[in-house]
C-alpha positions in Angstrom: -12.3 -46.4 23.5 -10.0 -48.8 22.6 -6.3 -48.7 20.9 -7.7 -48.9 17.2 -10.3 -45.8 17.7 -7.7 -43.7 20.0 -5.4 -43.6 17.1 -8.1 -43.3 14.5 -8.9 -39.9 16.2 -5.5 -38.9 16.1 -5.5 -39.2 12.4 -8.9 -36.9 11.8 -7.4 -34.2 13.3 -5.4 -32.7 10.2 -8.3 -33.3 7.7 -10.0 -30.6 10.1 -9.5 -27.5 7.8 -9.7 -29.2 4.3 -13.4 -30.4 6.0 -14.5 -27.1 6.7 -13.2 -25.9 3.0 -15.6 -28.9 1.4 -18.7 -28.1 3.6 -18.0 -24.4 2.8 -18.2 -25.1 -0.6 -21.4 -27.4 0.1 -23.2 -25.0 2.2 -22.2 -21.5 1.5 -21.8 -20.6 5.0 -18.4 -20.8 6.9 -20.9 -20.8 10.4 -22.6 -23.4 8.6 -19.6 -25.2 7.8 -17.6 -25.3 11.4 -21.0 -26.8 12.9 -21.3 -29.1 10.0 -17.1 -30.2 10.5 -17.9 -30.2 14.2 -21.1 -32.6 13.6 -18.6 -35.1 11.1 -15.8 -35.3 13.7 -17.6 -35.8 16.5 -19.8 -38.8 14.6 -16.4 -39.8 13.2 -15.1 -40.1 16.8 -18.2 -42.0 17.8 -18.1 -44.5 15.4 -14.2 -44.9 15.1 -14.4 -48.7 16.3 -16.7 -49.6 13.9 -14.1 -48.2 11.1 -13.0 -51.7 9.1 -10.2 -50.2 6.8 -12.3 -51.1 3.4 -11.7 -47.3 2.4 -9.2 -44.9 3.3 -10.0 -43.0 6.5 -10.0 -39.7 4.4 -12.9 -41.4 2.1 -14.7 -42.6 5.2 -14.7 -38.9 7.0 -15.6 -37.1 3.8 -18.7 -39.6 3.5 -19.7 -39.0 7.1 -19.0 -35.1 6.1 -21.1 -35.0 2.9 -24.4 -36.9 4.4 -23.6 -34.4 7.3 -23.9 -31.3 4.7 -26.9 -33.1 2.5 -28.9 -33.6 5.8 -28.2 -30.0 6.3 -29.5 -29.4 2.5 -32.5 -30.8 2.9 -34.7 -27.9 3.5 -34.2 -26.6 -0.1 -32.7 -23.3 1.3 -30.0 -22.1 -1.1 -27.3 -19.2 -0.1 -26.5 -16.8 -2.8 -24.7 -13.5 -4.0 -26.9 -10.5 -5.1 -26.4 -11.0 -9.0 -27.9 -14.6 -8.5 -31.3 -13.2 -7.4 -31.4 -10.0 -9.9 -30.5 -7.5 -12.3 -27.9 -5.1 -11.9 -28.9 -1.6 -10.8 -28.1 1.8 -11.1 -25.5 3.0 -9.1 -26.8 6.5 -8.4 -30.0 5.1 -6.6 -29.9 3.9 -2.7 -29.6 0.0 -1.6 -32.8 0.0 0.2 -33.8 -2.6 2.9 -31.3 -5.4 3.7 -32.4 -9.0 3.4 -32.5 -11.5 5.9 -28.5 -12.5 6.2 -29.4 -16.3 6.2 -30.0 -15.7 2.6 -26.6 -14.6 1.6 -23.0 -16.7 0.7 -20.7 -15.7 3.2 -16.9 -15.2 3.3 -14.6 -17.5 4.3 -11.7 -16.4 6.2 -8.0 -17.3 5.0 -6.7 -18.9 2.2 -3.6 -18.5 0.3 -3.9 -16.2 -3.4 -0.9 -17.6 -4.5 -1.4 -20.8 -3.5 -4.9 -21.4 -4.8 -3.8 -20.0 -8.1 -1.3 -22.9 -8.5 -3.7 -25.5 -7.1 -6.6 -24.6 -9.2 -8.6 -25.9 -5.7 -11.1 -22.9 -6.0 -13.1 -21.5 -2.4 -13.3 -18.1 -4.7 -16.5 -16.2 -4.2 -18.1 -16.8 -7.4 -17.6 -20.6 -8.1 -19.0 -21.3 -4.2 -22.3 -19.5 -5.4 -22.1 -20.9 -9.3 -22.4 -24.1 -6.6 -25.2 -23.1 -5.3 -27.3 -23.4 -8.7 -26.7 -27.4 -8.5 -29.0 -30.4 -6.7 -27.3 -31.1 -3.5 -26.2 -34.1 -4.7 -24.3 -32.9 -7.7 -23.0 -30.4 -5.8 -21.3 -33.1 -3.8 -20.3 -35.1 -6.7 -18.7 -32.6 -8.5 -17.0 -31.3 -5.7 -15.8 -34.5 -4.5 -14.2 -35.7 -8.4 -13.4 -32.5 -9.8 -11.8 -30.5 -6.3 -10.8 -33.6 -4.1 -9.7 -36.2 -6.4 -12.2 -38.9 -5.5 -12.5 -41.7 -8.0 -16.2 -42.5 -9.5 -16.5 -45.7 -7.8 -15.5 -43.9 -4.0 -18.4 -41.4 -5.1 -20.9 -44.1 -6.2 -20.0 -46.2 -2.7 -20.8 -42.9 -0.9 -23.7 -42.2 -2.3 -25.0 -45.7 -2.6 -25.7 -45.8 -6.4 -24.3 -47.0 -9.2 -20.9 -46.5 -10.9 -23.1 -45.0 -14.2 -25.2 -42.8 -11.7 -22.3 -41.5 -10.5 -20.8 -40.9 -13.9 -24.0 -39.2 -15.0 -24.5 -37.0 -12.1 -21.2 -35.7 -12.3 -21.6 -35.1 -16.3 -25.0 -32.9 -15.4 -23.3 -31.0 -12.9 -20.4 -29.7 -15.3 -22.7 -29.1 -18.0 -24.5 -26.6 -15.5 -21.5 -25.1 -14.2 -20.4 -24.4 -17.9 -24.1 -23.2 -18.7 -23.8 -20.6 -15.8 -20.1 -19.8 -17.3 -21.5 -19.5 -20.4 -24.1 -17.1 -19.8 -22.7 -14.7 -17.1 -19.8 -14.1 -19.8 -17.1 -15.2 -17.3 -14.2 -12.1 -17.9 -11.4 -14.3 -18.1 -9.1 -16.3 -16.5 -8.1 -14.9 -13.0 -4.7 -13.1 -12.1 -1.8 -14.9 -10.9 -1.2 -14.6 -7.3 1.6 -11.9 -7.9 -0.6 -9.5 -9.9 -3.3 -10.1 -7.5 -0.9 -8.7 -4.6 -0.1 -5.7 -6.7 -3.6 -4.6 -7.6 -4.6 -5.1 -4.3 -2.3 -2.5 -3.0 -2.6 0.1 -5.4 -7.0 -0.7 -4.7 -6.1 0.3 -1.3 -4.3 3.4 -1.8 -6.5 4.7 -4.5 -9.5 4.2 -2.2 -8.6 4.9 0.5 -7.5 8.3 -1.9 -10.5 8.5 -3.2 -8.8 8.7 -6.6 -11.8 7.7 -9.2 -9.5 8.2 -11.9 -7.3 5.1 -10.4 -9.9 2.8 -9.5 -11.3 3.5 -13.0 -8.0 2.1 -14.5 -8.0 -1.0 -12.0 -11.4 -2.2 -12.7 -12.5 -4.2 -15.4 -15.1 -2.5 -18.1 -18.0 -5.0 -17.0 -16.6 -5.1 -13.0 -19.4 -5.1 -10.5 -19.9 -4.6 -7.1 -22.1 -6.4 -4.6 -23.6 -5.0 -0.9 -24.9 -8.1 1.2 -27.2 -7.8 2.7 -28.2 -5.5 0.2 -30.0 -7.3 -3.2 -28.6 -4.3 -4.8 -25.5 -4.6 -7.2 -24.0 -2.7 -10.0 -22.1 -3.5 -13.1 -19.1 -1.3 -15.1 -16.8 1.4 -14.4 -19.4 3.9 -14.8 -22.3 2.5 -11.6 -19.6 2.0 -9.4 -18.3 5.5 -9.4 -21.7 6.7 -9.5 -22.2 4.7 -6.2 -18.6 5.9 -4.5 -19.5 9.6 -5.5 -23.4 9.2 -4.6 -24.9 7.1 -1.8 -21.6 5.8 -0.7 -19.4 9.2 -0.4 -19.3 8.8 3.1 -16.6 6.3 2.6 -14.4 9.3 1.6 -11.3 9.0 3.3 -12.0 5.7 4.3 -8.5 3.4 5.6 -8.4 -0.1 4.8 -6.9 -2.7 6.9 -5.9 -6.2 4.6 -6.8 -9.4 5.3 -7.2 -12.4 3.5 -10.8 -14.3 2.5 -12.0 -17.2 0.3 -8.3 -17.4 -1.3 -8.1 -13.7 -2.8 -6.7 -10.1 -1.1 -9.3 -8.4 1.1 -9.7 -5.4 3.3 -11.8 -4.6 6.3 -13.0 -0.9 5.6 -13.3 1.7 7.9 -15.2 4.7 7.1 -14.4 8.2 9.1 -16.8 8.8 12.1 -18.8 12.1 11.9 -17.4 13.0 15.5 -13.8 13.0 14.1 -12.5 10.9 16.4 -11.5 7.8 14.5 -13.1 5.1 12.3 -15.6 2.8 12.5 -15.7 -0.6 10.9 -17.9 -0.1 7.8 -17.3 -3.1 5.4 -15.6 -6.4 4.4 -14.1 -6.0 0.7 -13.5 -9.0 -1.1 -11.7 -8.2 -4.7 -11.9 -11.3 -7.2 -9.4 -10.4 -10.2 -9.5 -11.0 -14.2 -6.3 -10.7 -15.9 -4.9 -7.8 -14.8 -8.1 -6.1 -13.7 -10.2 -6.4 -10.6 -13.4 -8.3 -11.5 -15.6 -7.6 -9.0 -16.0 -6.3 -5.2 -18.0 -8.0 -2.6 -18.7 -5.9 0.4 -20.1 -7.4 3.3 -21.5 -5.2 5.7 -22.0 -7.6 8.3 -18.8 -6.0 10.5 -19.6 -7.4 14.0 -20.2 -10.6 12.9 -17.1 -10.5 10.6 -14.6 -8.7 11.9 -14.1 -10.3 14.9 -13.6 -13.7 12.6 -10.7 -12.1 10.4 -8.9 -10.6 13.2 -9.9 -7.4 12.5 -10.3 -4.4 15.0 -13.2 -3.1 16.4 -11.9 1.2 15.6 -9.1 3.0 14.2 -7.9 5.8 16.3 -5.5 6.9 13.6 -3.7 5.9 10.4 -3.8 2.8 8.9 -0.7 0.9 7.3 -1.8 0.3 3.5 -1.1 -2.5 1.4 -2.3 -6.7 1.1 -0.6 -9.2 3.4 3.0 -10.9 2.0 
């Protein structure tokens, strides 16, 4: 490797986590996406002494990073969030067989709430599965104008069509975002990063309480609550209590340890063990926010897979501190 490719290398290594973020978005799937960054960089470092200087380097990765995530779209597979598949259901009734977990959006861990509140640069749960609904390369083109700043004649270049092509694809993929928006009766705009901190914590301590009354007065009317890799889901105040005091009351007494995914305050759950002697990891929460409500819950049941990834630990001998990170 000569001079001109050593230091090319050196430069790719900070655009490592804003390439995961964009083939998160793309895919769905954080696994999905460190493979797919691992695949760009190391075709990135291959071909670093054939890089001319025509574009910027950032443009050049991100094209080596977007064919990398179309090549991996190409099956037709698309990840998704229970209300994308079906209705909601009632809350009372049990969540029946899990699906196959290479079906399901998955979190992604870390992210600042504050932060992405400013920056408008969304990873939130529900616009990465409203992404979903688009043609890969939509997907790509909206991500790459309307997240990264691209111009259209950088898109077209990557993509090898015209500057109109571009333009169009990019118009489609809006109108189907806003279609999706449109129809699901978005709740509002969501909380600054402040208000999400505060509802987080007083989430906590009312479940963790048990206090129905309290969560009732922190969730939004039309709120729902997802299980993957349950299909099930409910919607409104009502459902989810019926769930908390029904199937799920064995997360009475639960403690909740806070984390951080996809940008918003979350909480590895862990439910009491019937021997007494501790608790067991039972759930990832994931709270997205609407004004001053929480809009929905995401619970991901997947806890070996995911706690390990957020740092979280395996059992709780005792109490848990309560409360969302500062």
């Amino acid at each position: 490797m000569d001079d001109k490719a050593r230091a090319i290398v050196l430069e790719l290594d900070p655009y490592r986590g804003e390439l995961v973020r964009h083939c998160y978005r793309m895919l769905g799937s954080y696994a999905e996406a460190e493979d797919a960054t691992q695949q760009t960089l190391v075709r990135a470092w291959r071909n670093a002494g054939q890089f001319e200087g025509r574009s910027s380097l950032r443009s050049w990765v991100y094209r080596i990073a977007t064919n990398v995530c179309l090549d991996a779209l190409a099956s037709g597979r698309r990840r998704a969030l229970p209300m994308d598949l079906s209705g909601p259901s009632d809350g009372a009734a049990p969540p029946g067989a899990p699906a196959d977990s290479a079906l399901w959006i998955d979190p992604l861990p870390g992210g600042d709430p504050a932060a992405s509140a400013v920056t408008g640069e969304s990873v939130r749960l529900a616009f990465v599965a409203a992404l979903q609904h688009l043609p890969p390369k939509q997907r790509a083109t909206l991500l790459l104008r309307d997240v990264l700043g691209f111009s259209a004649r950088e898109v077209a270049d990557l993509h090898g069509c015209t500057l109109a092509s571009a333009n169009s694809a990019l118009q489609r993929a809006r109108a189907t975002l806003a279609d999706r928006r449109d129809r699901a009766d978005e709740l509002g705009l969501p909380a600054p990063g402040g208000t999400q901190q505060v509802l987080a914590e007083r989430y906590a301590t009312a479940f963790s309480r048990y206090d129905m009354e309290e969560l009732g007065l922190l969730l939004h009317v039309d709120a729902t609550l997802s299980l993957p890799p349950y299909a099930k889901w409910m919607r409104g105040v009502a459902d989810i209590e019926a769930w908390l005091t029904g199937p799920a009351v064995g997360c009475r007494g639960s403690r909740l340890i806070p984390t951080v995914a996809n940008g918003s305050p979350a909480f590895g759950q862990y439910r009491p063990r019937t021997d007494g002697t501790g608790y067991e990891p039972w759930a990832l929460q994931v709270l997205e926010f609407s004004g001053a409500r929480i809009a929905s819950i995401t619970a991901f049941r997947d806890t070996a897979l995911l706690f390990p990834l957020f740092g979280l630990p395996g059992h709780l001998s005792g109490e848990a501190c309560l409360g969302v990170p500062t």
